[in-house]
KEKOLTOR-538156 format. One line per 3 residues: number of its first residue (from 0); for each residue x, y, z of N, C-alpha, C, O. Coordinates in steps of 0.001 Angstrom, whole numbers, plus 500000, padded with zeros to 6 digits. Last residue first. Example, Ala and Ser with C-alpha at 12.3 -4.5 7.8 and 13.67 -1.06 7.14 Angstrom:
2
1> 512850:497750:507080:513670:498940:507140:512900:500030:507870:513409:501138:508039; 513190:494310:507800:512300:495500:507800:513200:496700:507800:514236:496681:508465 $
//
This chain:
177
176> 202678:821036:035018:203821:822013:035416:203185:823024:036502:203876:823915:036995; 202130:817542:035055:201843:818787:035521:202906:820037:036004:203670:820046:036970; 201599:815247:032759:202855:816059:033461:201704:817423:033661:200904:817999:032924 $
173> 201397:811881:031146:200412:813534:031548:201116:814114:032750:201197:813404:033752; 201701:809677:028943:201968:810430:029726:201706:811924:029772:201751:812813:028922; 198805:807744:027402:200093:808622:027360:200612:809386:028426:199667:809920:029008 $
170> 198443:804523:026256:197928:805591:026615:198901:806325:026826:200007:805864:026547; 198009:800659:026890:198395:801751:025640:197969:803365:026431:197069:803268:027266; 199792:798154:028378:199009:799330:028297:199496:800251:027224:200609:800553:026793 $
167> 201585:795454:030023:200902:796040:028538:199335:796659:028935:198317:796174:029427; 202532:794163:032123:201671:795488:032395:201134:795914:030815:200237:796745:030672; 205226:792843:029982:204916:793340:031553:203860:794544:031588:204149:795675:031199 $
164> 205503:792327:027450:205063:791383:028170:205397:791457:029841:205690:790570:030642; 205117:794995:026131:204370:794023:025784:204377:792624:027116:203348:792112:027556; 205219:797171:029642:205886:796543:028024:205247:795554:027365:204546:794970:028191 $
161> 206709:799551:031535:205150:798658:031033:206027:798626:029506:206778:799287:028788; 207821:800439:034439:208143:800138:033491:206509:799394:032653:205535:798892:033214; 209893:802484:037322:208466:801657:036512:208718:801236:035567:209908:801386:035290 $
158> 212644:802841:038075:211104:802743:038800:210207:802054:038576:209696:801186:039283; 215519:802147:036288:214161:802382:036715:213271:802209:037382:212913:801032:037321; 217914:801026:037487:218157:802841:037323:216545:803228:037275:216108:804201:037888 $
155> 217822:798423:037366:217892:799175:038737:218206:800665:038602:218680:801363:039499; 217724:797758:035165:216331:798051:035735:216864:798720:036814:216243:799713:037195; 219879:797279:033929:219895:798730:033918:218778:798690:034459:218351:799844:034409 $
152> 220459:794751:033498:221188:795230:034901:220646:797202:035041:220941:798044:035890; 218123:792945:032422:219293:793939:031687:219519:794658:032734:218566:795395:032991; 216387:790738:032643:217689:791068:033266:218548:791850:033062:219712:791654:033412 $
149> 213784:791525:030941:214002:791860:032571:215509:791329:033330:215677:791548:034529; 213477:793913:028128:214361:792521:028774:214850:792625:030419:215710:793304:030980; 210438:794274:027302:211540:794193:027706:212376:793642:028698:212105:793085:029761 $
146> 208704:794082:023814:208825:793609:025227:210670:794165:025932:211704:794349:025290; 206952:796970:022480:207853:795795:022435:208139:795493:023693:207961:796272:024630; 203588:796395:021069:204650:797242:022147:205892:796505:021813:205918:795574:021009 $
143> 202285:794827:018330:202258:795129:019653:203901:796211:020391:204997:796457:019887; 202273:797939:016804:201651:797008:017766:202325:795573:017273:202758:795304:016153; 203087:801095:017395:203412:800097:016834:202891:799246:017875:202882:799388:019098 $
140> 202055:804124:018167:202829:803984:016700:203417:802444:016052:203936:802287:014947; 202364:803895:021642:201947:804599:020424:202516:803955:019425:203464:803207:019664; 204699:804197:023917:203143:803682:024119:202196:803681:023019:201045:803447:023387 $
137> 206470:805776:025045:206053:805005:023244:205397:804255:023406:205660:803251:022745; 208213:807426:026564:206938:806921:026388:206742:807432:025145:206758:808480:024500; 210664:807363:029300:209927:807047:027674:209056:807307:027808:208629:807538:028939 $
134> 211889:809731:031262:210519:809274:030818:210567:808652:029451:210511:809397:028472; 214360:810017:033829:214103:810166:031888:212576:809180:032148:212331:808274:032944; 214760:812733:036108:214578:811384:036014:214297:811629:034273:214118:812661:033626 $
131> 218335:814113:037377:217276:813786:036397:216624:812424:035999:217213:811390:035687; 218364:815889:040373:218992:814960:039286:217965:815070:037960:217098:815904:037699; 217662:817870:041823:218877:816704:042611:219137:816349:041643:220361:816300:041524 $
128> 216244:820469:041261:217768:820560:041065:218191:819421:041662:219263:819629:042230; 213609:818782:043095:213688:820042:042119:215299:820180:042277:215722:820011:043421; 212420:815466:043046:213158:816784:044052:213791:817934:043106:214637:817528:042310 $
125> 209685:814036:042151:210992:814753:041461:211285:815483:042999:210464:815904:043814; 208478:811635:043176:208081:812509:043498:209688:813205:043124:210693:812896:043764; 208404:808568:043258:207942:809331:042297:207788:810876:042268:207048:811389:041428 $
122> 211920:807287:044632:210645:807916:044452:210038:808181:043304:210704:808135:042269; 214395:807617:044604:213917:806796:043712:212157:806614:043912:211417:805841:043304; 217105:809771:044208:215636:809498:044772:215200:808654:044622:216117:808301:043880 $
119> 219649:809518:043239:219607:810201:044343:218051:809946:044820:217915:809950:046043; 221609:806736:041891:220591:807196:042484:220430:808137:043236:221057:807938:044276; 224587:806381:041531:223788:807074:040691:222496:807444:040567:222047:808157:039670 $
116> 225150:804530:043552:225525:805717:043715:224913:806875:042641:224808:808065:042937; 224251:801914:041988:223587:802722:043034:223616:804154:043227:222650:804913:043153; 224663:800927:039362:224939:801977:039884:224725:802454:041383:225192:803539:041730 $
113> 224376:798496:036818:223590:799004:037922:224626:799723:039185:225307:798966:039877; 225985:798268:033910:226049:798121:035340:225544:798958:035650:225758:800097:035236; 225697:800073:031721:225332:799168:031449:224829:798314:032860:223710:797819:032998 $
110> 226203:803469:033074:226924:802462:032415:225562:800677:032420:224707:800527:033293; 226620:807197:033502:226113:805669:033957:226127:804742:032678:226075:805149:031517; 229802:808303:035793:228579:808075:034100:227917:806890:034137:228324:805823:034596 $
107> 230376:808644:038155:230543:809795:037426:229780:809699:035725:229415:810535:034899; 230101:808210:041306:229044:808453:039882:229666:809115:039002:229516:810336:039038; 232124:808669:042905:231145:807327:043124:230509:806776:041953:230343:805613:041588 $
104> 232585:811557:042288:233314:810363:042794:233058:808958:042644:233923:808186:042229; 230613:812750:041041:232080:813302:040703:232931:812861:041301:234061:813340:041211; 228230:812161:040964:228433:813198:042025:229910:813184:042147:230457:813545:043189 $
101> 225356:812579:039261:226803:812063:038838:227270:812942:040069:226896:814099:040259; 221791:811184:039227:222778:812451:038786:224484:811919:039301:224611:810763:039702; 218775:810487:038570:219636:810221:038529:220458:811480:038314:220176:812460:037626 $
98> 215737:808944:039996:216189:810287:039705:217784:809906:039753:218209:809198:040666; 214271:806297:037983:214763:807186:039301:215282:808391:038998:215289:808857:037858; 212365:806640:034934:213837:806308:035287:213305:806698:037532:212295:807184:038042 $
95> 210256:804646:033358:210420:805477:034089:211759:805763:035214:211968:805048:036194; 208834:803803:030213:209910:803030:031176:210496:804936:031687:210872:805904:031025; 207201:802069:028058:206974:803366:029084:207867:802819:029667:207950:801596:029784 $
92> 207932:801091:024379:207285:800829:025741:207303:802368:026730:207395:803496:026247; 209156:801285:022008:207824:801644:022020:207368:800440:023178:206762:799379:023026; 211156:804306:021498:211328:803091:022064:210163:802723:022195:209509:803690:022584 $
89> 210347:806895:020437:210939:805806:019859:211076:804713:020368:211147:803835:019508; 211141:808986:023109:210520:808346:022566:210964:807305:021706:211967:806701:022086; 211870:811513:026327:211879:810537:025079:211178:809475:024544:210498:808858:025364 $
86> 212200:813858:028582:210890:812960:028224:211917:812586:026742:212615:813464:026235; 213868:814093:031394:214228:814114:030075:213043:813324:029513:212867:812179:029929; 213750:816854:033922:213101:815437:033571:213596:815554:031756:213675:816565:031058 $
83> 215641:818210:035419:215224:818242:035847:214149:816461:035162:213967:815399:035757; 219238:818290:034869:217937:818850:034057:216930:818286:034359:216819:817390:033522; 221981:818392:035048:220791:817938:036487:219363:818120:035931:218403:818067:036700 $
80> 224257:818543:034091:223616:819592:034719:222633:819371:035208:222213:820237:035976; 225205:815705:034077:225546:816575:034679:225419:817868:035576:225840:818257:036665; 222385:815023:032400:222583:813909:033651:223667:815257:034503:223140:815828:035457 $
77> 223213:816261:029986:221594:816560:030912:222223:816133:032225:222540:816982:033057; 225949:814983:029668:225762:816849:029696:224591:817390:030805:224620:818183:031746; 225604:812521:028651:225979:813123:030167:225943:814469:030471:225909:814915:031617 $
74> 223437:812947:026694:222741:812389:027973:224115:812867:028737:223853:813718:029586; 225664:814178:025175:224660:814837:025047:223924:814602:026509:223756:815496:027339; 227353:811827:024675:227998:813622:025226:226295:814130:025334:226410:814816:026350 $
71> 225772:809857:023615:226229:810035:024910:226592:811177:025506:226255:811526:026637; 223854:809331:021649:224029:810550:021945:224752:810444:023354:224185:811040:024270; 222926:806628:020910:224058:807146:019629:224253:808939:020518:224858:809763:019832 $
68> 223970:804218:022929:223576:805445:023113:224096:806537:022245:225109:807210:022431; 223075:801075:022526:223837:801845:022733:223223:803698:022701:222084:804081:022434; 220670:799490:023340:221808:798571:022484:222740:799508:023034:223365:799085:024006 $
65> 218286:799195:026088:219056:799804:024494:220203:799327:024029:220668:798466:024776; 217299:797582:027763:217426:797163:026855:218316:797944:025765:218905:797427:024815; 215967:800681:029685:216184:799407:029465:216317:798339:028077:215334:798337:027336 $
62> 218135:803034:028341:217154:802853:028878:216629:801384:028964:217034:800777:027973; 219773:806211:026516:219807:805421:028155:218223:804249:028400:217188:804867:028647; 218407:807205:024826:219631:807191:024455:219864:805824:025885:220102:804625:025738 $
59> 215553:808159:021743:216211:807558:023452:217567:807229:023516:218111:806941:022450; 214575:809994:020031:215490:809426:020280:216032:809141:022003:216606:809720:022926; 213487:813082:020612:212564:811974:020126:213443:810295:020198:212676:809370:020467 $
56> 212925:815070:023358:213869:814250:022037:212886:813047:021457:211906:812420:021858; 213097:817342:025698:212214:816578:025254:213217:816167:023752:214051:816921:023251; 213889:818786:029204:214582:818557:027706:213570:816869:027206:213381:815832:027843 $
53> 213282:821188:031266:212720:819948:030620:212835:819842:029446:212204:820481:028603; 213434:822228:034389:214446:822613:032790:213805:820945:032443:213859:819919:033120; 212435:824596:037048:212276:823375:036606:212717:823036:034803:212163:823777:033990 $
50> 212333:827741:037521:212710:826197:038753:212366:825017:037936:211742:824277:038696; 214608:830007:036989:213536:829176:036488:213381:827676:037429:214217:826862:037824; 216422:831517:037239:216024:830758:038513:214633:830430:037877:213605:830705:038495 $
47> 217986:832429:035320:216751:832822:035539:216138:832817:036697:215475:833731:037187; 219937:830432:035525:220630:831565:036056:219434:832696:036118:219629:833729:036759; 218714:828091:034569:218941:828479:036398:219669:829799:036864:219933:830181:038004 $
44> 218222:828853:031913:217280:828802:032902:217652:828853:034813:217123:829370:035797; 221534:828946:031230:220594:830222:031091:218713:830405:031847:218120:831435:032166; 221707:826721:031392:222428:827538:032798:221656:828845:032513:221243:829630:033367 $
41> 220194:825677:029332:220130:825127:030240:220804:825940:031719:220405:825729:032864; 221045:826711:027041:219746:826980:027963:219368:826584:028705:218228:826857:029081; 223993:826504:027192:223432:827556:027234:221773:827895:027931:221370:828711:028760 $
38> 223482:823459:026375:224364:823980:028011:223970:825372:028416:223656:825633:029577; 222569:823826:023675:221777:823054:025340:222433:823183:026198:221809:822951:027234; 224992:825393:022823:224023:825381:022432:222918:824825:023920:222676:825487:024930 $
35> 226407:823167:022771:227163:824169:023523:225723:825225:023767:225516:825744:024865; 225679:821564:021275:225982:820869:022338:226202:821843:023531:226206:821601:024737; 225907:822543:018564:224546:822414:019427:224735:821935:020891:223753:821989:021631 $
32> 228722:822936:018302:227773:824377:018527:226402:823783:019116:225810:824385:020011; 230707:821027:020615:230393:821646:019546:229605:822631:019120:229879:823601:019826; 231193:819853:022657:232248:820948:022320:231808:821501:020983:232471:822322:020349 $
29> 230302:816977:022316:230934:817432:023332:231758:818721:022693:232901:818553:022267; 228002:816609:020225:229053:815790:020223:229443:817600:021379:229042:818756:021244; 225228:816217:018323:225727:817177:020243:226425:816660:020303:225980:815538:020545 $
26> 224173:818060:015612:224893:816740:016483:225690:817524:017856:226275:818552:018196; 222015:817992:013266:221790:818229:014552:222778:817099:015637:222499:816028:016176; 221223:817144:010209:222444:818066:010735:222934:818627:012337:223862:819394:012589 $
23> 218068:815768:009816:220010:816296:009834:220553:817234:010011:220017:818332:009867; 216324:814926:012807:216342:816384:011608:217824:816381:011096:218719:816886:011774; 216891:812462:013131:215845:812995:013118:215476:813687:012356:214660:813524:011449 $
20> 220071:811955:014218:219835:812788:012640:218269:812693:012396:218095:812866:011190; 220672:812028:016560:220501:810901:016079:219995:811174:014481:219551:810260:013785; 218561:814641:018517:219819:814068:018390:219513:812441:017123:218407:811937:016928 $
17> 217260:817412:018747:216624:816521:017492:217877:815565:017013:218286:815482:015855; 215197:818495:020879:216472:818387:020534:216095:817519:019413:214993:817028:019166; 214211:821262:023190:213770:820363:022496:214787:820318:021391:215283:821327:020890 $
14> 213562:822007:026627:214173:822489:025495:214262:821185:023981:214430:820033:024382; 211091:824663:028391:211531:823242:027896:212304:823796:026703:212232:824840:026054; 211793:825679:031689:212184:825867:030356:212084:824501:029936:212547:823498:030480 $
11> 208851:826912:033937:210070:825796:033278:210585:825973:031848:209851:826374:030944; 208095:828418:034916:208116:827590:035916:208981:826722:035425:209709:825953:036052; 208211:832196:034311:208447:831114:034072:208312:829927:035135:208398:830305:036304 $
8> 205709:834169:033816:206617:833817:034519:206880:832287:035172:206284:831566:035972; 205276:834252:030857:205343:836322:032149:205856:835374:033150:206873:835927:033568; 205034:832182:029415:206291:833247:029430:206172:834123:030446:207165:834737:030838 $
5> 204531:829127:032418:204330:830340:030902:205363:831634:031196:206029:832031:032153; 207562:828374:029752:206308:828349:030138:206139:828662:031556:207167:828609:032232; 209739:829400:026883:209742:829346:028875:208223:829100:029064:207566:829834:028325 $
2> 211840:827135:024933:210633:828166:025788:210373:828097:026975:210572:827265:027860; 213668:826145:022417:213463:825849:023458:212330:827062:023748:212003:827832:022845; 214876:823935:019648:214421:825222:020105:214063:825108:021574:214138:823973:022046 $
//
């Protein structure tokens, strides 16, 4: 489902997904009805001129260590249209992306290999329509954390990171709209 906050006038659409069978029956495979579905509210917020589109999941797809990405059509879709921040979970560390987006030469999907060209900020400070940064945070629900793996070539897509055996901290991420 998705919403505009706040409704009389909007600052952001969040939209909320339930990839990886979470809820069954919910599959964003490229061309299909839910898939087509988050493209909708997603052009349907910038065609609002809503200034800021925030897609939330419970299922991580991109991120240090992951094995694979049971939602790829889905993450390149966000990553394409530029959706402003992707918060996810399940993974049970904090790991904070750069701002990432695909510029249809250099970038066109991101991959296991560290990217550069797939950086547009790497700041903490979002630039509104450049890309999208992704937020874990699973900081919660299992002890200890799990650790992560500091040569997995994909650190260079993140900023930050806290894990059982880097920075271990428990607590939660806090976003200001």
């Amino acid at each position: 489902y998705s919403f505009d906050y706040p409704a009389g006038t909007p600052l952001a659409r969040f939209i909320l997904l339930s990839p990886s069978n979470v809820i069954p029956g919910y599959l964003y495979n490229k061309g299909g009805s839910h898939y087509n579905w988050v493209a909708q509210q997603i052009d349907g917020a910038r065609n609002a001129h809503i200034p800021w589109v925030i897609v939330a999941m419970h299922e991580y797809c991109f991120t240090i260590g992951s094995l694979g990405c049971p939602a790829s059509d889905l993450l390149n879709l966000l990553i394409s249209k530029k959706v402003d921040l992707i918060l996810q979970g399940h993974k049970h560390d904090y790991q904070a992306s750069k701002q990432l987006a695909f510029n249809g030469t250099t970038c066109t999907a991101l991959s296991t290999t560290y990217n550069s060209h797939c950086v547009v900020n790497a700041t903490k400070s979002l630039i509104k329509g450049a890309g999208s940064v992704i937020v874990v945070t699973g900081t919660g629900g299992i002890t200890p954390l799990l650790s992560i793996d500091t040569t997995d070539p994909r650190m260079g897509y993140f900023r930050s990171w806290m894990a059982a055996n880097i920075n271990q901290t428990w607590g939660v991420s806090q976003f200001t709209v």
